[in-house]
C-alpha positions as CSV (number, residue, x, y, z in Angstrom):
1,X,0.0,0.0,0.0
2,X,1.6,3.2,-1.0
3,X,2.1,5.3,2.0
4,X,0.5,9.0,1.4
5,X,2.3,12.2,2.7
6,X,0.1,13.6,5.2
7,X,-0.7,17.3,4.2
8,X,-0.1,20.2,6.6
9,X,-2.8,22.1,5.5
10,X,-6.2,22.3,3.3
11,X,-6.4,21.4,-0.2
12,X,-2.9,19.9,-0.4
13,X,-4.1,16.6,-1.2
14,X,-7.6,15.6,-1.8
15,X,-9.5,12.4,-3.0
16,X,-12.0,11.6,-5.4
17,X,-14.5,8.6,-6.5
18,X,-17.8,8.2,-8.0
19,X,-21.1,6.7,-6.7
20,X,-22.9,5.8,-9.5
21,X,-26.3,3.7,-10.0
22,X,-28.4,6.0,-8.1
23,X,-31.7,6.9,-8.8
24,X,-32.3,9.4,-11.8
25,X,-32.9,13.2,-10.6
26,X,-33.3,16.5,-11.8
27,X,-34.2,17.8,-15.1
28,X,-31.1,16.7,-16.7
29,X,-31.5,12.7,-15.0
30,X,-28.3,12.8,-12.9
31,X,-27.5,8.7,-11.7
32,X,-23.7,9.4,-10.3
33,X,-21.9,11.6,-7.7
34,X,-18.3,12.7,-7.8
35,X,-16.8,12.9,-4.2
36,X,-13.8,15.5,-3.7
37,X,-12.7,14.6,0.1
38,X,-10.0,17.2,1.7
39,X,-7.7,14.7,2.9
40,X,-6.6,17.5,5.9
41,X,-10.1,18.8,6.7
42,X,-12.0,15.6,6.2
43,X,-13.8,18.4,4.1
44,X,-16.1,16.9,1.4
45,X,-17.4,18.0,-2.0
46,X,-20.7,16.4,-3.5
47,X,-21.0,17.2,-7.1
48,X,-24.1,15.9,-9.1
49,X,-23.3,14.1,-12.5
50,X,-23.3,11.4,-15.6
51,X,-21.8,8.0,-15.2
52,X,-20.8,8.3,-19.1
53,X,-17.6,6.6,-21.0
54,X,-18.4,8.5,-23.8
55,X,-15.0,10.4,-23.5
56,X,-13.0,7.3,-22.9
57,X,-13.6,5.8,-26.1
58,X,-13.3,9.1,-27.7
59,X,-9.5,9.1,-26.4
60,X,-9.2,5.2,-26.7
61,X,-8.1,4.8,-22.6
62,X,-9.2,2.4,-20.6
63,X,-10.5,2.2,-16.9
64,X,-8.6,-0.1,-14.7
65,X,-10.3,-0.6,-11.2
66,X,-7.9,-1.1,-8.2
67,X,-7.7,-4.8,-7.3
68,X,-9.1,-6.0,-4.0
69,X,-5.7,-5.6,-2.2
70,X,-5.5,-2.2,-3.3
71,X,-1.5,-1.6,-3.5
72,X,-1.6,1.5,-5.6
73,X,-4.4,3.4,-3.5
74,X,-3.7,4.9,0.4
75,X,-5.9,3.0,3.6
76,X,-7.1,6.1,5.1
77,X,-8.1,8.1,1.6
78,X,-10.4,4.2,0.8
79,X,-12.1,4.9,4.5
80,X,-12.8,8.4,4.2
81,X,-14.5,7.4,0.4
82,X,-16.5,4.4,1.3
83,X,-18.0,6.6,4.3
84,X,-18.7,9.3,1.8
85,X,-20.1,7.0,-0.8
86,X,-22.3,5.4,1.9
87,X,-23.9,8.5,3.1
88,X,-25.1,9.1,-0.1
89,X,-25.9,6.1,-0.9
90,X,-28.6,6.2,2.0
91,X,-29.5,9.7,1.4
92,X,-30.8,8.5,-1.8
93,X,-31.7,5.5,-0.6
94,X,-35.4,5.9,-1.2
95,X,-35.6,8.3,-4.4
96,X,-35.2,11.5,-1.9
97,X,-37.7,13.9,-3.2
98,X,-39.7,16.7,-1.5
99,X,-43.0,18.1,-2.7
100,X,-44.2,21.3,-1.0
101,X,-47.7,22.9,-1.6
102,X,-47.2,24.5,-5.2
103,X,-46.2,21.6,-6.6
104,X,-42.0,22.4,-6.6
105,X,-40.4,19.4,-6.6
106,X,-36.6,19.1,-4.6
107,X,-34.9,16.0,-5.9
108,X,-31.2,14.6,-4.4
109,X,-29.4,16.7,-7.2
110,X,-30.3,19.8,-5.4
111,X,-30.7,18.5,-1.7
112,X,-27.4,17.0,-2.0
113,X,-25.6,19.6,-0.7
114,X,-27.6,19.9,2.4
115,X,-26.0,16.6,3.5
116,X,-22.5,18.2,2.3
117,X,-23.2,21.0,4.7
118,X,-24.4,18.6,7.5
119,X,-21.1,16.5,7.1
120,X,-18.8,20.0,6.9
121,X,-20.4,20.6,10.5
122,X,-20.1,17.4,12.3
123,X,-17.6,16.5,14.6
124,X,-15.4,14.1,12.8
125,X,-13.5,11.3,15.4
126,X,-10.4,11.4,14.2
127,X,-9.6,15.1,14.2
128,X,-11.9,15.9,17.2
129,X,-13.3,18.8,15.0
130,X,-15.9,19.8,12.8
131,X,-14.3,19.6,9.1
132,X,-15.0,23.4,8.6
133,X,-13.6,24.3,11.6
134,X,-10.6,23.2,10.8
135,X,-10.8,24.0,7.0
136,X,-12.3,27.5,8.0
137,X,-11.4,28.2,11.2
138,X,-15.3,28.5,12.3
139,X,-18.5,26.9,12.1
140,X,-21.0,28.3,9.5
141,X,-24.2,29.4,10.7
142,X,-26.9,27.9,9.2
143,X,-30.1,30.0,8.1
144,X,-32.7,27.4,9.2
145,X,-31.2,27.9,12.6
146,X,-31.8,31.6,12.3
147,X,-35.3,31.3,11.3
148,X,-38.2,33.0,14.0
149,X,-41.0,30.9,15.2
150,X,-43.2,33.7,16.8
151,X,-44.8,34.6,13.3
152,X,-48.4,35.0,13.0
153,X,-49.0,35.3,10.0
154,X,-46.8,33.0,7.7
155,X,-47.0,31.9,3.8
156,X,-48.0,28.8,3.0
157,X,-45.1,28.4,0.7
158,X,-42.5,30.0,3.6
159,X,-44.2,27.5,5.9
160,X,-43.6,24.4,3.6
161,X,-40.3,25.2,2.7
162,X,-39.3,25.8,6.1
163,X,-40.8,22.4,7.1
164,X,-38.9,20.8,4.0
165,X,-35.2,22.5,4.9
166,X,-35.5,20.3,8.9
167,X,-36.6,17.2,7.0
168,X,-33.5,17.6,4.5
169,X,-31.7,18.5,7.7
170,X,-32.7,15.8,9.8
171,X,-32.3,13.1,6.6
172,X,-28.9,14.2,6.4
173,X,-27.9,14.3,9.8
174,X,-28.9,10.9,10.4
175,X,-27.3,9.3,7.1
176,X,-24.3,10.7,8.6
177,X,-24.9,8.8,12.2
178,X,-25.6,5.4,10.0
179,X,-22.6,5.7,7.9
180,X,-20.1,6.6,10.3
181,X,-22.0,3.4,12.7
182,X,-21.5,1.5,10.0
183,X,-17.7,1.7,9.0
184,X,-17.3,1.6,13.0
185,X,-18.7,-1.9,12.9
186,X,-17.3,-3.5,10.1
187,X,-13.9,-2.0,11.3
188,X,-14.3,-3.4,14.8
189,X,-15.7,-6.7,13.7
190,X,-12.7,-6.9,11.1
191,X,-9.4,-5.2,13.3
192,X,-9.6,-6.9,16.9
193,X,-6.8,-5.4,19.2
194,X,-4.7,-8.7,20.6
195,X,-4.1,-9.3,24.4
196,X,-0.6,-9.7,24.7
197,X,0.7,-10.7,27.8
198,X,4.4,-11.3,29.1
199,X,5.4,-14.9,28.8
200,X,3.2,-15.4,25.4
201,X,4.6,-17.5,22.2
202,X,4.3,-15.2,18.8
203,X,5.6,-15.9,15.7
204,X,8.0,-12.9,14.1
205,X,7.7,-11.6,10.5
206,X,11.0,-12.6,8.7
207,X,10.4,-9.2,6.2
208,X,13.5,-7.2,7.9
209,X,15.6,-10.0,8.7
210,X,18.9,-10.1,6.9
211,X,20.6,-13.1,8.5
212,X,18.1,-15.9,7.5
213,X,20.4,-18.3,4.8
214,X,18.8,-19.3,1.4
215,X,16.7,-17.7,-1.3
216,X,14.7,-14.7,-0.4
217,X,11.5,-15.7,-2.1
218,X,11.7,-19.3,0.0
219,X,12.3,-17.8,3.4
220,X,9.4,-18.5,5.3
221,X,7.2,-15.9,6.5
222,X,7.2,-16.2,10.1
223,X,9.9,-18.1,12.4
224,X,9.5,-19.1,15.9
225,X,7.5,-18.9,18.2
226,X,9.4,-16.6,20.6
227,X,8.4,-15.6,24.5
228,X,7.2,-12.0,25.0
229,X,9.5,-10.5,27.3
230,X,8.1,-6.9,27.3
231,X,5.1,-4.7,26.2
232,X,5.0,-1.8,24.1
233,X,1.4,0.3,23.7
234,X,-1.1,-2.3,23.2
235,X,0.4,-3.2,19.4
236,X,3.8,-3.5,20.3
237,X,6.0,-6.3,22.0
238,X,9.6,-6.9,22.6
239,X,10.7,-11.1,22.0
240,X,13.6,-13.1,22.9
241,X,15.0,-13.7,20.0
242,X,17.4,-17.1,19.5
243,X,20.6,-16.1,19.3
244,X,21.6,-17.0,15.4
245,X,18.4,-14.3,14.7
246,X,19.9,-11.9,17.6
247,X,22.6,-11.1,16.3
């Protein structure tokens, strides 16, 4: 897996995918999403589109998809995507689309960035911040929020729209719980945290030995087992290594 410099500041490195195969919107029938994630800010971009190869062909080039292992793409930029591609995913999860009493019609195309906003001021777990906090330096204040409830006399239309910005609002804000739930599970049901103790038997990797004899592609992978004389973190132990390996 190549190993990504980690950016010292916004928009220094970003990534990008598509979700496409979602449900036709708009007057111009967008069915894909292109994601542009700050890798920095955790910042996200939601940008309605085509799934089209028109242009490939045009140029002759080819799509290759990265294999299952991945070794050409970066751990952390395939997390932040698959949680991004999963929000929407379930924000138009059931053809997302808001009527209010004259008949205007909101479809995912233009909701869409509703959930971008919702996402740019969450607090995100690994940076302990809001994404536009630390893209920014401050939280935007959102207009619903600002909106007075002691009118009297209110439009129908003001009314409706009002009512349809908190269920966009809430819609979004819980996508965002679901996904982020969801990638906390399948990471803790697939990375379980060993309980090392002092005294164990663990087998080493032989990758940065350089005194094992014969050819490097018939080493073995592991050798030992070896007992656990100290710990380090909770990931970390020292061994006791036999002394042809030791030295």
């Amino acid at each position: 897996m190549i190993h990504i410099k980690e950016p010292k500041s916004a928009c220094e490195v970003a990534h990008m995918d598509w979700v496409t195969a979602l449900p036709q919107s708009g007057d111009k029938g967008y069915n894909s999403c292109l994601i542009i994630v700050d890798r920095y800010s955790k910042t996200p971009i939601f940008l309605p589109c085509h799934k089209d190869d028109t242009s490939m062909k045009l140029f002759g080039t080819k799509l290759s998809f990265s294999t299952a292992y991945h070794p050409q793409t970066d751990g952390l930029a395939e997390r932040m995507i698959q949680t991004s591609e999963d929000m929407i995913r379930r924000f138009c999860a059931y053809g997302l689309e808001f009527k209010d009493s004259d008949g205007f019609t909101h479809e995912w195309c233009t909701l869409i960035t509703a959930l971008e906003l919702a996402y740019k001021t969450s607090v995100h777990s690994s940076i302990g911040k809001t994404p536009a906090m630390l893209e920014k330096g401050w939280n935007p204040r959102l207009p619903a929020d600002k909106l007075k409830k002691d009118f009297i006399d209110i439009h129908p239309t003001a009314s409706s729209f009002k009512i349809m910005l908190d269920k966009v609002k809430h819609h979004a804000k819980q996508s965002i719980s679901d996904a982020f739930d969801y990638a906390k599970q399948k990471w803790e049901k697939s990375h379980q945290v060993p309980d090392f103790k002092v005294g164990d038997l663990v087998l080493v990797p032989t990758l940065n030995f350089i005194n094992i004899k014969g050819p490097k592609k018939l080493k073995d992978s592991y050798v030992g087992p070896f007992f656990i004389v100290a710990l380090h973190g909770t990931n970390a132990v020292q061994v006791e290594l036999s002394e042809e390996l030791g030295n």
